[in-house]
PDB file as gemmi writes it, atoms N, CA and C in Angstrom:
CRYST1    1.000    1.000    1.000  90.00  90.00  90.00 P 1                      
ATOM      1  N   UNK A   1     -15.651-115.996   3.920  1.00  0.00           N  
ATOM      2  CA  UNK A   1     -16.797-116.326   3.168  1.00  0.00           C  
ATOM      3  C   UNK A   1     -17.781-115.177   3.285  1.00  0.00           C  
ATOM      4  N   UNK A   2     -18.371-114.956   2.039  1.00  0.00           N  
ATOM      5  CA  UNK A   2     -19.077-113.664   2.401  1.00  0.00           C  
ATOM      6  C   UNK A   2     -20.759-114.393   2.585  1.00  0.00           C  
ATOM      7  N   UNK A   3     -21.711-113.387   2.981  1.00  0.00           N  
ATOM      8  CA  UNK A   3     -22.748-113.384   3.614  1.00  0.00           C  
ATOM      9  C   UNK A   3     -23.685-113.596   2.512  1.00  0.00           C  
ATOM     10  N   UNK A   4     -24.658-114.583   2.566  1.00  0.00           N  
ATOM     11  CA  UNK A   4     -25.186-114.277   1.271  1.00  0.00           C  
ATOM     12  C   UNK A   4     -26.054-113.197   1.198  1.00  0.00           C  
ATOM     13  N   UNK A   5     -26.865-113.047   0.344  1.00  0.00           N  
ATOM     14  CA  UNK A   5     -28.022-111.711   0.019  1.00  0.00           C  
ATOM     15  C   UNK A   5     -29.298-112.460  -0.063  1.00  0.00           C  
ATOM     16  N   UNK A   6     -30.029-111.477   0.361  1.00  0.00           N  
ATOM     17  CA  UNK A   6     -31.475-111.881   0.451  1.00  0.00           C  
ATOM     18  C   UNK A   6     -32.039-111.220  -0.465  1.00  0.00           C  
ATOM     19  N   UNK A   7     -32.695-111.927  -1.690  1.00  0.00           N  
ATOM     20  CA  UNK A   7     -33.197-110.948  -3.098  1.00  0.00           C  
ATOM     21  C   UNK A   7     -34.924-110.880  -2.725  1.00  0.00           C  
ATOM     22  N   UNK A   8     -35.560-109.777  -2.711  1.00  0.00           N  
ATOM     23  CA  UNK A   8     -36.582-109.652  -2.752  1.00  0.00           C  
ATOM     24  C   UNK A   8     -37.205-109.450  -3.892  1.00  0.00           C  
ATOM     25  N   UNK A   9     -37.770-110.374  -4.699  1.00  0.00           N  
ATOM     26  CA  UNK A   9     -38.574-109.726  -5.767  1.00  0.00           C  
ATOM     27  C   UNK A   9     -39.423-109.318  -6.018  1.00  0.00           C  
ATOM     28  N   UNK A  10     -40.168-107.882  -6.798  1.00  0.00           N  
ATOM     29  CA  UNK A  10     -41.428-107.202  -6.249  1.00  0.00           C  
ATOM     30  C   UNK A  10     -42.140-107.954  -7.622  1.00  0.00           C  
ATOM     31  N   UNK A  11     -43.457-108.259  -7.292  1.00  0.00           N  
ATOM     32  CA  UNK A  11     -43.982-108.988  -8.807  1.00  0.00           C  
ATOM     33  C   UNK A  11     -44.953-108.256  -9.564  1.00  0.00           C  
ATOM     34  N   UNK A  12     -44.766-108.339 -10.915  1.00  0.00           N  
ATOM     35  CA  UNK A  12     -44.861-107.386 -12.169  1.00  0.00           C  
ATOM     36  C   UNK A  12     -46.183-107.081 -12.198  1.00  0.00           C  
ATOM     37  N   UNK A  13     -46.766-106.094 -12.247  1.00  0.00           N  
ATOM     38  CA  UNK A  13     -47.961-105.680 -12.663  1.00  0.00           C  
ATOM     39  C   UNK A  13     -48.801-105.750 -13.843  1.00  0.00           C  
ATOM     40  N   UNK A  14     -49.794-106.836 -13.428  1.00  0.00           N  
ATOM     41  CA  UNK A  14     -50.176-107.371 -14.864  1.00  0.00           C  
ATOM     42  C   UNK A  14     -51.352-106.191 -15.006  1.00  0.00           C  
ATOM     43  N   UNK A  15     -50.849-105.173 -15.029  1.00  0.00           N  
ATOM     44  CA  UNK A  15     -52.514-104.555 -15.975  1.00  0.00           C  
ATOM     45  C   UNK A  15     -52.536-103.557 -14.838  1.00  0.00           C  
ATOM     46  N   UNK A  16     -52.146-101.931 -15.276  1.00  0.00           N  
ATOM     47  CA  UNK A  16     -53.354-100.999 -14.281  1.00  0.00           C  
ATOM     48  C   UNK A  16     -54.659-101.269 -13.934  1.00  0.00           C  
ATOM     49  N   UNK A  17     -55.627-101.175 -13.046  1.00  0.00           N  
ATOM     50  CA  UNK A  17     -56.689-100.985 -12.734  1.00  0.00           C  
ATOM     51  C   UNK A  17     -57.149 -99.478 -12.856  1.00  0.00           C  
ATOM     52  N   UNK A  18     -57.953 -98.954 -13.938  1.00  0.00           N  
ATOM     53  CA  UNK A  18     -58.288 -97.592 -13.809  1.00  0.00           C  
ATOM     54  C   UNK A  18     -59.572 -97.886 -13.321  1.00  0.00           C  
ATOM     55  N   UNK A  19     -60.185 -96.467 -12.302  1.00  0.00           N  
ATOM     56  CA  UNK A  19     -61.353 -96.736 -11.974  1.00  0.00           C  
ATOM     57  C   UNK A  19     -62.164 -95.576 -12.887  1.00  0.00           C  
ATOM     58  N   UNK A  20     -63.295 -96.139 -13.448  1.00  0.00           N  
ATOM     59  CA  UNK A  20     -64.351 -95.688 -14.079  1.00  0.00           C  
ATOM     60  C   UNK A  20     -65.366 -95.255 -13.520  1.00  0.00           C  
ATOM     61  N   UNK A  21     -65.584 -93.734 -13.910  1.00  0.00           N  
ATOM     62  CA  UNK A  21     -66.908 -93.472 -13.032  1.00  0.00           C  
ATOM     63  C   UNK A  21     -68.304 -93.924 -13.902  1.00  0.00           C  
ATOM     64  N   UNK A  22     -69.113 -94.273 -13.458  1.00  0.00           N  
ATOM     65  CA  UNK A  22     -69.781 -95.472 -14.072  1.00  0.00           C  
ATOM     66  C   UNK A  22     -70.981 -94.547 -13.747  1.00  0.00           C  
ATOM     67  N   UNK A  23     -72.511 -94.238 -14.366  1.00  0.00           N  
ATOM     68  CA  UNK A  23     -73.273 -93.382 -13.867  1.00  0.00           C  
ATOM     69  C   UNK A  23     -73.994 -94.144 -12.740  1.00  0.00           C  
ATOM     70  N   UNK A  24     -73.997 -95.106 -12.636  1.00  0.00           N  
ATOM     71  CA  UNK A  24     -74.414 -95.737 -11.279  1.00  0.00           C  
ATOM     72  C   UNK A  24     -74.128 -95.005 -10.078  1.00  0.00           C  
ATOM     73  N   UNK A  25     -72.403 -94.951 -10.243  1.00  0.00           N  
ATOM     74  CA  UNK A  25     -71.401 -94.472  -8.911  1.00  0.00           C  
ATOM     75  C   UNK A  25     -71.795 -93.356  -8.932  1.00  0.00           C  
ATOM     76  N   UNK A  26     -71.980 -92.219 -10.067  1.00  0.00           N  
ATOM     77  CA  UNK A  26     -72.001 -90.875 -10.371  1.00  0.00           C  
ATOM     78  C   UNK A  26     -73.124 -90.677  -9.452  1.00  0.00           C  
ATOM     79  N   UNK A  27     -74.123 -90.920  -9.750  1.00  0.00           N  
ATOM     80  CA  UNK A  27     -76.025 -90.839  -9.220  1.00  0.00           C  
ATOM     81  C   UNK A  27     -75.786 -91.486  -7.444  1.00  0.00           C  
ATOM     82  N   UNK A  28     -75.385 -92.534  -6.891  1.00  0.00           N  
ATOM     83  CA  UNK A  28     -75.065 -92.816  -5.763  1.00  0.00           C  
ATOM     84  C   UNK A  28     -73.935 -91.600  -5.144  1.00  0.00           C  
ATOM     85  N   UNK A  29     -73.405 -91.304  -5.579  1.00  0.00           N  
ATOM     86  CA  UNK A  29     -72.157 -90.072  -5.057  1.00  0.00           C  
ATOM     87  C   UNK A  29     -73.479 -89.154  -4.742  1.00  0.00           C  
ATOM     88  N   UNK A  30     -74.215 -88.769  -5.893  1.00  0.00           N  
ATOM     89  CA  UNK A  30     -74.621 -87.424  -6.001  1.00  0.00           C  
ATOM     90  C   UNK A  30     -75.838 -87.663  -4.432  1.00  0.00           C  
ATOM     91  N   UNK A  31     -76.496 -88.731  -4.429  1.00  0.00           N  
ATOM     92  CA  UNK A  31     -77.427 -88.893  -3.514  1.00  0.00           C  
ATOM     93  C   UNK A  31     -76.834 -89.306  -2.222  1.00  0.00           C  
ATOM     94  N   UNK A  32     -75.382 -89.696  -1.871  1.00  0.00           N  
ATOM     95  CA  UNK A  32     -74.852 -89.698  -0.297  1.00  0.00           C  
ATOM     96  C   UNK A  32     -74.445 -87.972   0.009  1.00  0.00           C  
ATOM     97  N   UNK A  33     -73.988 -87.497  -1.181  1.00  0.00           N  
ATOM     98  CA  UNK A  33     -73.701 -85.859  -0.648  1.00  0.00           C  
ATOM     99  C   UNK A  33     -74.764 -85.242  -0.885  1.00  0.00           C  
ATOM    100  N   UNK A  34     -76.074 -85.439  -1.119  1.00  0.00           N  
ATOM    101  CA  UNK A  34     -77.278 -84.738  -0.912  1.00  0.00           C  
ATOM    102  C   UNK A  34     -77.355 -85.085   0.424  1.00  0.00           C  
ATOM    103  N   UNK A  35     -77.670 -86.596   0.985  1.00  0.00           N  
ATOM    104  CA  UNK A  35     -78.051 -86.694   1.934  1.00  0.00           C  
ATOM    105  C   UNK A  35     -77.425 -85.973   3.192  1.00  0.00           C  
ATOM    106  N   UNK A  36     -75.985 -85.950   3.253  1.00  0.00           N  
ATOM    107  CA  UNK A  36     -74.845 -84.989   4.213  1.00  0.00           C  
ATOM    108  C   UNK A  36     -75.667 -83.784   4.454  1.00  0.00           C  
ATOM    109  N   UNK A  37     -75.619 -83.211   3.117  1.00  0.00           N  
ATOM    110  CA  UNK A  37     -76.292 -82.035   2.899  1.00  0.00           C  
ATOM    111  C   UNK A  37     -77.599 -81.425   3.829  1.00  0.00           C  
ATOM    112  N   UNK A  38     -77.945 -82.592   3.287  1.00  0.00           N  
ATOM    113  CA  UNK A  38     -79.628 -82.337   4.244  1.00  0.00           C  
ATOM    114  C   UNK A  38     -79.382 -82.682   5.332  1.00  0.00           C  
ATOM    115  N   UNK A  39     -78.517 -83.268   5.743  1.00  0.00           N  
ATOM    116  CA  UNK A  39     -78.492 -83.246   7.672  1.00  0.00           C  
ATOM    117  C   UNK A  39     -77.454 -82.591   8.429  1.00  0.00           C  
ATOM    118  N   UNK A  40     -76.777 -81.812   7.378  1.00  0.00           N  
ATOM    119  CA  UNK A  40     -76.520 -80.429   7.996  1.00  0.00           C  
ATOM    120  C   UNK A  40     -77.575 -79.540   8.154  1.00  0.00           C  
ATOM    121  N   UNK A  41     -78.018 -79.488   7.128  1.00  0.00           N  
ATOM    122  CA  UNK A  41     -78.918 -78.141   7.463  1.00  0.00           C  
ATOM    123  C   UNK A  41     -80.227 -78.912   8.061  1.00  0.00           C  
ATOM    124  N   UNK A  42     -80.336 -79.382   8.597  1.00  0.00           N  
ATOM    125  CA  UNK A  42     -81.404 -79.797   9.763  1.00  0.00           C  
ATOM    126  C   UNK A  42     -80.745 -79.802  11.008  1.00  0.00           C  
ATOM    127  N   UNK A  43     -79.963 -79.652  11.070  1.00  0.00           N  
ATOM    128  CA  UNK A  43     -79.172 -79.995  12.435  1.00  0.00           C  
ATOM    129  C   UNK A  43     -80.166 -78.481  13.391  1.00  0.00           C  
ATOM    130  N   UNK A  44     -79.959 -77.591  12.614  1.00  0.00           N  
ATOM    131  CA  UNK A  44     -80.538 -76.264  13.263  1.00  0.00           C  
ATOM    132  C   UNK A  44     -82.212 -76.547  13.916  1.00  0.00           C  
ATOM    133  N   UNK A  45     -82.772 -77.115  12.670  1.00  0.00           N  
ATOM    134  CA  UNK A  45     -83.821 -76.889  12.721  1.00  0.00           C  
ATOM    135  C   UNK A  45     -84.758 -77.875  13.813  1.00  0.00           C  
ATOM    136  N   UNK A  46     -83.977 -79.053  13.746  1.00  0.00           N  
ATOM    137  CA  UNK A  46     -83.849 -80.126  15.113  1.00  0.00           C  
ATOM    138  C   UNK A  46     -84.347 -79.667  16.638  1.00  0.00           C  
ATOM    139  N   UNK A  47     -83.329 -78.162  16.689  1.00  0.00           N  
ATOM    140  CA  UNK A  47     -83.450 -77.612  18.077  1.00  0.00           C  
ATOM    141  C   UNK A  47     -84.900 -77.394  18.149  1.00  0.00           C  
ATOM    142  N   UNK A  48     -85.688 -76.970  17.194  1.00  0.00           N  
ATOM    143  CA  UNK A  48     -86.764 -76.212  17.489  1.00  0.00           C  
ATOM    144  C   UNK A  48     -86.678 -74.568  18.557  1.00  0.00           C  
ATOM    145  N   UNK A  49     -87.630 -74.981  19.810  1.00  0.00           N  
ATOM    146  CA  UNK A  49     -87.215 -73.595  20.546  1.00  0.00           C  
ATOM    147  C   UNK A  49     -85.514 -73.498  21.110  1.00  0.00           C  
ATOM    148  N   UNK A  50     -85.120 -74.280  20.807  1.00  0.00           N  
ATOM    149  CA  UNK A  50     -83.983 -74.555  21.745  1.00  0.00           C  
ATOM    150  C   UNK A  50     -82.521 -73.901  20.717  1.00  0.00           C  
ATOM    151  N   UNK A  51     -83.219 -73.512  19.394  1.00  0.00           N  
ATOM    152  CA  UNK A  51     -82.100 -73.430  18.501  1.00  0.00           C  
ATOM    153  C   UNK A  51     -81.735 -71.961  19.266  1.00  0.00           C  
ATOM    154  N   UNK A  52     -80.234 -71.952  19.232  1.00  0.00           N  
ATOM    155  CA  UNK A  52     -79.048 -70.761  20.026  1.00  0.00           C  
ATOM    156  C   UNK A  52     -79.463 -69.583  19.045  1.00  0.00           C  
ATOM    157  N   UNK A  53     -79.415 -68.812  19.542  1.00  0.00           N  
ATOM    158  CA  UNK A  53     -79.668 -67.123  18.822  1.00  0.00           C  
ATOM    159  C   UNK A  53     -78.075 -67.207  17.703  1.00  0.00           C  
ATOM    160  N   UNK A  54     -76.933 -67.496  18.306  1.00  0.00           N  
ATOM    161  CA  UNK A  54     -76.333 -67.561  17.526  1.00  0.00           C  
ATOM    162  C   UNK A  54     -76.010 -68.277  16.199  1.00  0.00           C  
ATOM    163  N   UNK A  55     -76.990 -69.447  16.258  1.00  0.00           N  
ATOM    164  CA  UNK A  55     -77.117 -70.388  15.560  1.00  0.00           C  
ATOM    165  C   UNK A  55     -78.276 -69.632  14.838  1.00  0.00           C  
ATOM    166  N   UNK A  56     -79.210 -69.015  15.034  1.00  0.00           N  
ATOM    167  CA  UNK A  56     -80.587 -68.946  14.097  1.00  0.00           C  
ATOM    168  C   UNK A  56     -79.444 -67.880  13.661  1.00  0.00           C  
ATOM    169  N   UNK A  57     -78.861 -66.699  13.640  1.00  0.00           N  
ATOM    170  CA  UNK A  57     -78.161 -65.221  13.023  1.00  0.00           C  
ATOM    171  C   UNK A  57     -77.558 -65.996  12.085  1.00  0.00           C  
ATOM    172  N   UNK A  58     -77.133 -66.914  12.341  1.00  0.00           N  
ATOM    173  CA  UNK A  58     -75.853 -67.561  10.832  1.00  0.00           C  
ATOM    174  C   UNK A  58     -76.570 -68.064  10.164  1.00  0.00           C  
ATOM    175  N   UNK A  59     -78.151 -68.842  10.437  1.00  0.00           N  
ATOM    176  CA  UNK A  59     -78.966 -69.554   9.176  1.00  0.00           C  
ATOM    177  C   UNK A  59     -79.247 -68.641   7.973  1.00  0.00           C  
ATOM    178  N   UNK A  60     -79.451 -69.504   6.538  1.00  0.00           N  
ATOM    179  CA  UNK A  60     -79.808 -68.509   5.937  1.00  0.00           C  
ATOM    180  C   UNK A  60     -81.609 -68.755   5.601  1.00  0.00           C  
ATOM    181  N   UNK A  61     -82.581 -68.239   5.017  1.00  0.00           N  
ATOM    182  CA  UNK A  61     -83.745 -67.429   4.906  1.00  0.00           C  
ATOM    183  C   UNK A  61     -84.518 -69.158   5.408  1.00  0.00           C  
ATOM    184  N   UNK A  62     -83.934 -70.484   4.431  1.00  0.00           N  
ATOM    185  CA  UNK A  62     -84.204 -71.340   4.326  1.00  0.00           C  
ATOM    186  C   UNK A  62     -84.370 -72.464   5.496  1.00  0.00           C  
ATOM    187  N   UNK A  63     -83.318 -72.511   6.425  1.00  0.00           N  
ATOM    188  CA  UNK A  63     -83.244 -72.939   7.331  1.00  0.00           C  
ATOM    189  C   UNK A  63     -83.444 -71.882   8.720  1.00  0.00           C  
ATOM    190  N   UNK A  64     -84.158 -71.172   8.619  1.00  0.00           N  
ATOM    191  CA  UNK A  64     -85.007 -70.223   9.255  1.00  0.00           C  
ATOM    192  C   UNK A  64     -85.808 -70.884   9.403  1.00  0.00           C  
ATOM    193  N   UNK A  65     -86.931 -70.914   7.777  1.00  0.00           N  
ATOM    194  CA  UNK A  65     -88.300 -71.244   8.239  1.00  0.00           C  
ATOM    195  C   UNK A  65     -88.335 -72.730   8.216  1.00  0.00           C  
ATOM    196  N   UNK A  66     -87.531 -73.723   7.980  1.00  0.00           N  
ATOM    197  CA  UNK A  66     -87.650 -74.980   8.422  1.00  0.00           C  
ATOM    198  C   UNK A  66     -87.268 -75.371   9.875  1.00  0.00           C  
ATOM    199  N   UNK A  67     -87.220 -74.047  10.962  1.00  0.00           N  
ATOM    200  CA  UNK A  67     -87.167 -74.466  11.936  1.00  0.00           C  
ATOM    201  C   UNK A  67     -87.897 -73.595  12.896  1.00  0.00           C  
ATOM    202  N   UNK A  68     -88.878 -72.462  11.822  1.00  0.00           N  
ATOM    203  CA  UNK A  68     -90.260 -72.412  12.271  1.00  0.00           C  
ATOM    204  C   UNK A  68     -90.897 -73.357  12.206  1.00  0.00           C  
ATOM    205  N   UNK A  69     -91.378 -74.247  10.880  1.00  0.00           N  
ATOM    206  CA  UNK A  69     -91.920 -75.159  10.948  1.00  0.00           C  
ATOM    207  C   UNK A  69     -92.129 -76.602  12.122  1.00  0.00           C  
ATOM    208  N   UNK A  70     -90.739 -76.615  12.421  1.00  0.00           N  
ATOM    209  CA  UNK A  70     -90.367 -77.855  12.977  1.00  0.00           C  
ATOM    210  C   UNK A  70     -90.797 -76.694  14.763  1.00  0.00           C  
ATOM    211  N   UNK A  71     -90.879 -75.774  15.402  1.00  0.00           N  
ATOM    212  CA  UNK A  71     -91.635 -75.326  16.192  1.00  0.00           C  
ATOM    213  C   UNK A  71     -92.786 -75.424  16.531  1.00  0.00           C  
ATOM    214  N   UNK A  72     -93.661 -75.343  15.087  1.00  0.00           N  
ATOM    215  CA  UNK A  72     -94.806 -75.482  15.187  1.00  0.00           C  
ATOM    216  C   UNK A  72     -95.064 -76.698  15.110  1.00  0.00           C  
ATOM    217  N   UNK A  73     -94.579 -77.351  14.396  1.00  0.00           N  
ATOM    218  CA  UNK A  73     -94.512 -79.040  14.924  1.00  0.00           C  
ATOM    219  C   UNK A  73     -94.294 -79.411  16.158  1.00  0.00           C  
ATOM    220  N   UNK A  74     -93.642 -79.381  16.549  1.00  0.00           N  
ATOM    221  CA  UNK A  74     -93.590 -79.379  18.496  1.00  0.00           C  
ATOM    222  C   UNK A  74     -94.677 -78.840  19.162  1.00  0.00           C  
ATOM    223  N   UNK A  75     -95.188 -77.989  18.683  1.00  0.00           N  
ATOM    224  CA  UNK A  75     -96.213 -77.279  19.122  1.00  0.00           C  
ATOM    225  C   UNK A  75     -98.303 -77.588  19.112  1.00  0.00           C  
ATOM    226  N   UNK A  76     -97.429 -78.636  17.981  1.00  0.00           N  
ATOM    227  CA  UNK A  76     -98.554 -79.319  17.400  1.00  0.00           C  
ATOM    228  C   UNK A  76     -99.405 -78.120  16.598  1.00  0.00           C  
ATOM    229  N   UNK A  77     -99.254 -77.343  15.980  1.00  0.00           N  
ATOM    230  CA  UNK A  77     -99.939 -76.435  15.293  1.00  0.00           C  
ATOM    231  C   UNK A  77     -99.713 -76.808  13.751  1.00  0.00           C  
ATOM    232  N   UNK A  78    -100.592 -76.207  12.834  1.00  0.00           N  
ATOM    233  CA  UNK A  78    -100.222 -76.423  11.210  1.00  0.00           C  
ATOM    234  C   UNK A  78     -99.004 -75.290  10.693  1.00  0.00           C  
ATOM    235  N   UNK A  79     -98.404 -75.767   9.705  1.00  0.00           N  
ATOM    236  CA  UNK A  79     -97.968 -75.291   8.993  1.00  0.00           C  
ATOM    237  C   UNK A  79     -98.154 -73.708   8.235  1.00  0.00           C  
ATOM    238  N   UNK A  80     -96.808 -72.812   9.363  1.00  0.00           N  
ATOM    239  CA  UNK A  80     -97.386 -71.488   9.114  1.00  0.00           C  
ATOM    240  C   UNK A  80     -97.689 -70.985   7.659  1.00  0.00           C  
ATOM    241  N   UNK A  81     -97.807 -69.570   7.223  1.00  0.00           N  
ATOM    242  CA  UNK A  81     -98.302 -68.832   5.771  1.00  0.00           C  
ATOM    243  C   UNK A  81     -96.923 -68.202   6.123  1.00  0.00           C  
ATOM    244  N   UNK A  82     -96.721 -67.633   4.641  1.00  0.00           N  
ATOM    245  CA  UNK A  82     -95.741 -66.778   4.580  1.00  0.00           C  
ATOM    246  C   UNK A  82     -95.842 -65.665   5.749  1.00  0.00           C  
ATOM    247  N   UNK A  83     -96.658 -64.802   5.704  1.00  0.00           N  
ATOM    248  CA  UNK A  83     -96.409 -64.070   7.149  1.00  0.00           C  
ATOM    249  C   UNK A  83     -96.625 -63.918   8.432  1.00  0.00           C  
ATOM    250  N   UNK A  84     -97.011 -65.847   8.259  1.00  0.00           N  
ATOM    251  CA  UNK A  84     -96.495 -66.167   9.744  1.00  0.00           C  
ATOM    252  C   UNK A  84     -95.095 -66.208   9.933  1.00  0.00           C  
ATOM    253  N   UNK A  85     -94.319 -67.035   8.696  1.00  0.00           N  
ATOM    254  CA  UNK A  85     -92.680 -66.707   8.511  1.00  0.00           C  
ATOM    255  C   UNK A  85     -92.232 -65.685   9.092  1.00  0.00           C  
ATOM    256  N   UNK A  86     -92.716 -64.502   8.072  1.00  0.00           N  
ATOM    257  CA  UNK A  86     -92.235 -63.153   8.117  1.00  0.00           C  
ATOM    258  C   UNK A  86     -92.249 -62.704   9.652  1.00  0.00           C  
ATOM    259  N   UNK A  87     -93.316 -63.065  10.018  1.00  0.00           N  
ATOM    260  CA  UNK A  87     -92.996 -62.312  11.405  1.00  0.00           C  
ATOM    261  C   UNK A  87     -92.181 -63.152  12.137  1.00  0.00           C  
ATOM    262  N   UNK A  88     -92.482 -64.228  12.444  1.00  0.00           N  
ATOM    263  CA  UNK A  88     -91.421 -65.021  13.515  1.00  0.00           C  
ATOM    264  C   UNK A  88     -90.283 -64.714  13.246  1.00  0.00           C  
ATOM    265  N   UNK A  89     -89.402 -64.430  11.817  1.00  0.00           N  
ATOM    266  CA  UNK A  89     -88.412 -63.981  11.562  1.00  0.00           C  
ATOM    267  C   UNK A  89     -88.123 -62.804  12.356  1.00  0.00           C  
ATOM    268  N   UNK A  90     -88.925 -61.777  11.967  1.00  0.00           N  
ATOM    269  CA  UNK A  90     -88.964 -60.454  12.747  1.00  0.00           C  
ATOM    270  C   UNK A  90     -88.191 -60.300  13.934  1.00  0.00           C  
ATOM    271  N   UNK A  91     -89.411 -61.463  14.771  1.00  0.00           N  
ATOM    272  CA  UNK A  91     -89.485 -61.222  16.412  1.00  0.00           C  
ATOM    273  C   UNK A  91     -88.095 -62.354  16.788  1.00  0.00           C  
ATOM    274  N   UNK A  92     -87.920 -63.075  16.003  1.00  0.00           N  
ATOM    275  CA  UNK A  92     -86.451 -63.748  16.438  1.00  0.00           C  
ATOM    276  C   UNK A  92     -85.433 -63.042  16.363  1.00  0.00           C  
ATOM    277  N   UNK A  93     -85.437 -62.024  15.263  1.00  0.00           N  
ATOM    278  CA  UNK A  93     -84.210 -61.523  14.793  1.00  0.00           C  
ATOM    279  C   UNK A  93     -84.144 -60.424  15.835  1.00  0.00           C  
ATOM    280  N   UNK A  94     -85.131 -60.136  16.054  1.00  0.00           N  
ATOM    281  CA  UNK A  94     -84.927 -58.641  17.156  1.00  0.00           C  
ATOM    282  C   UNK A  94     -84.564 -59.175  18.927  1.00  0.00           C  
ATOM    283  N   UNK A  95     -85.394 -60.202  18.942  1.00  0.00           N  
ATOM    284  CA  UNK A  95     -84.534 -60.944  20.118  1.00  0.00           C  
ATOM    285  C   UNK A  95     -83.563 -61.272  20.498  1.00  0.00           C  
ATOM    286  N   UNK A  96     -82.532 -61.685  19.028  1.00  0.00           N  
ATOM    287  CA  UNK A  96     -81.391 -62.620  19.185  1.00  0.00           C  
ATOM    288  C   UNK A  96     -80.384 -61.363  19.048  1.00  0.00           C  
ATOM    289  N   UNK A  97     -81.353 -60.135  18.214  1.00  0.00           N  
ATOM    290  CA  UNK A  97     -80.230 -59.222  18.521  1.00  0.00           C  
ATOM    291  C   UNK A  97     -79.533 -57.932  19.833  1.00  0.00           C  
ATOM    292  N   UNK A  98     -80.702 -58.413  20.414  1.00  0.00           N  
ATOM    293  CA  UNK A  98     -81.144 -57.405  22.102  1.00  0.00           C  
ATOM    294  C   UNK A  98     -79.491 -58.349  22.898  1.00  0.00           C  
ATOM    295  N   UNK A  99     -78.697 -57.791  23.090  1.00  0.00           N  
ATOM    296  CA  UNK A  99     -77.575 -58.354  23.745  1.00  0.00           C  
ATOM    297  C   UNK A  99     -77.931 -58.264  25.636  1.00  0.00           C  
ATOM    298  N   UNK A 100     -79.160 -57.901  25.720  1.00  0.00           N  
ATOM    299  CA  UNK A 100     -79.943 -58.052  26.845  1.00  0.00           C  
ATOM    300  C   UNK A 100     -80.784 -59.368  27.163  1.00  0.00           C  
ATOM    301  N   UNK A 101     -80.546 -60.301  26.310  1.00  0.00           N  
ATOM    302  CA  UNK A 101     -82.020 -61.316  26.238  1.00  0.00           C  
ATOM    303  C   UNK A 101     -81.648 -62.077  27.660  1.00  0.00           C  
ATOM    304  N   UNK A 102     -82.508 -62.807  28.146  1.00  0.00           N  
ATOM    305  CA  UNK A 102     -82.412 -63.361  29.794  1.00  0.00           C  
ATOM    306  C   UNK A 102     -82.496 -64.952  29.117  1.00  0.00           C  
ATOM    307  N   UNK A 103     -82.797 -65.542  27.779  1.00  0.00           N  
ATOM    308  CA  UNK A 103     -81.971 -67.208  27.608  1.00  0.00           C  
ATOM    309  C   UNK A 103     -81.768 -66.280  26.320  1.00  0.00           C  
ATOM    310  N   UNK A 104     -80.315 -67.175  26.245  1.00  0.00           N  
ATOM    311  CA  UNK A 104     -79.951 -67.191  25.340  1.00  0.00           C  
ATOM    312  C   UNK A 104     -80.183 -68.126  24.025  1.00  0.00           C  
ATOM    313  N   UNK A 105     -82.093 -68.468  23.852  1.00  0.00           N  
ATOM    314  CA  UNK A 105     -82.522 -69.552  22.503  1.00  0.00           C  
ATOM    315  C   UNK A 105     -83.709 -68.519  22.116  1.00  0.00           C  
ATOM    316  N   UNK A 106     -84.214 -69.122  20.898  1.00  0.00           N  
ATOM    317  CA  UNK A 106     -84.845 -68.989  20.602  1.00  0.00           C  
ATOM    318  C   UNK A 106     -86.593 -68.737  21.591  1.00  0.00           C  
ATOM    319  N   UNK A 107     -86.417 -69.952  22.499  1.00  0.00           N  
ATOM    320  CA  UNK A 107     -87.143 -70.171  23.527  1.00  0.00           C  
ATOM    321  C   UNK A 107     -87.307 -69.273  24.358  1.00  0.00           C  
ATOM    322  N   UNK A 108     -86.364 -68.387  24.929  1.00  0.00           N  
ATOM    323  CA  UNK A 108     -86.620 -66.947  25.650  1.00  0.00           C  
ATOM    324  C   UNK A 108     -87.340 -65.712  25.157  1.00  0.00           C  
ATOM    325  N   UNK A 109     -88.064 -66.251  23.968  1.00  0.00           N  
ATOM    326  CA  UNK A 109     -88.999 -65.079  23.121  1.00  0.00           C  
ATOM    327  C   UNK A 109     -90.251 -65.153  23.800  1.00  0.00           C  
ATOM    328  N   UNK A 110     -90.228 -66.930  24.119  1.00  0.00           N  
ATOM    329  CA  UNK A 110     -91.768 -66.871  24.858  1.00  0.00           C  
ATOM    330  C   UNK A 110     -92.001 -66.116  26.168  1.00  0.00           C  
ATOM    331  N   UNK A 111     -90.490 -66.372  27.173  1.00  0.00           N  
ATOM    332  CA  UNK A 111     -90.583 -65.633  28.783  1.00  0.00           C  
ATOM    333  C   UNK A 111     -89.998 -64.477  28.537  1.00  0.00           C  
ATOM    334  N   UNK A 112     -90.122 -63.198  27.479  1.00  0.00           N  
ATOM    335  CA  UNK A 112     -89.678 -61.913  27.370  1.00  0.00           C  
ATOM    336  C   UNK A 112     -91.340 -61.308  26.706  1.00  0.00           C  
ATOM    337  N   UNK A 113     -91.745 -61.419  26.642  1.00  0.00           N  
ATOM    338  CA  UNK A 113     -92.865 -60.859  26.301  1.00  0.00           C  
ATOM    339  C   UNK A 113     -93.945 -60.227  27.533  1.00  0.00           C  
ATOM    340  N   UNK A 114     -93.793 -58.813  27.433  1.00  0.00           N  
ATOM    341  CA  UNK A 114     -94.523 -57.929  28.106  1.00  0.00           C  
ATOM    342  C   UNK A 114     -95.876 -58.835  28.509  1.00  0.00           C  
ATOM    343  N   UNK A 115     -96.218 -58.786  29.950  1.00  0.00           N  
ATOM    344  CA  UNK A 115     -97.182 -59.561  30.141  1.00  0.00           C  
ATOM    345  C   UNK A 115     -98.879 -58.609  30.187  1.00  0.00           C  
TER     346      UNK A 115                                                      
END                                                                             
């Protein structure tokens, strides 16, 4: 006597489901990958003095001065002028590039300064 068979039947597909991008979804997409966005590039600026020399050399112009700002926020001071920018840029960039610096942050600009 033979064995019987076990029939599995797979059941019929009534109807693809296509998904539609709907401008709802479009505008919600666009505002969760803004938001990513923006908390990458704060991540730097977070550190304040603490941001790594190697970390300020890879920022670009933008997330520079949003983490002057966020310094002087810690600092409780206002909101620098452009060449307050300009210089903190300066004096960071020449710090972070001295392969002599004694910390390695941003923060070692304050205890390197000729007294």
């Amino acid at each position: 006597m033979a064995a019987a068979q076990r029939v599995v039947e797979r059941p019929q597909n009534r109807g693809s489901r296509t998904s539609k991008i709907t401008p709802g979804r479009f505008v919600g997409a666009l505002l969760v990958g803004g938001a990513v966005a923006l908390l990458a590039t704060a991540c730097g600026s977070s550190l304040g003095w603490n941001t790594p020399c190697s970390t300020w050399q890879s920022m670009d112009n933008a997330d520079q001065q949003s983490t002057i700002v966020a310094i002087n926020q810690q600092a409780g001071l206002a909101t620098p002028n452009s060449s307050d920018f300009s210089e903190f840029q300066r004096l960071a960039d020449d710090y972070c590039s001295d392969p002599f610096v004694n910390m390695p942050t941003i923060e070692g600009m304050l205890n390197s300064r000729p007294s």
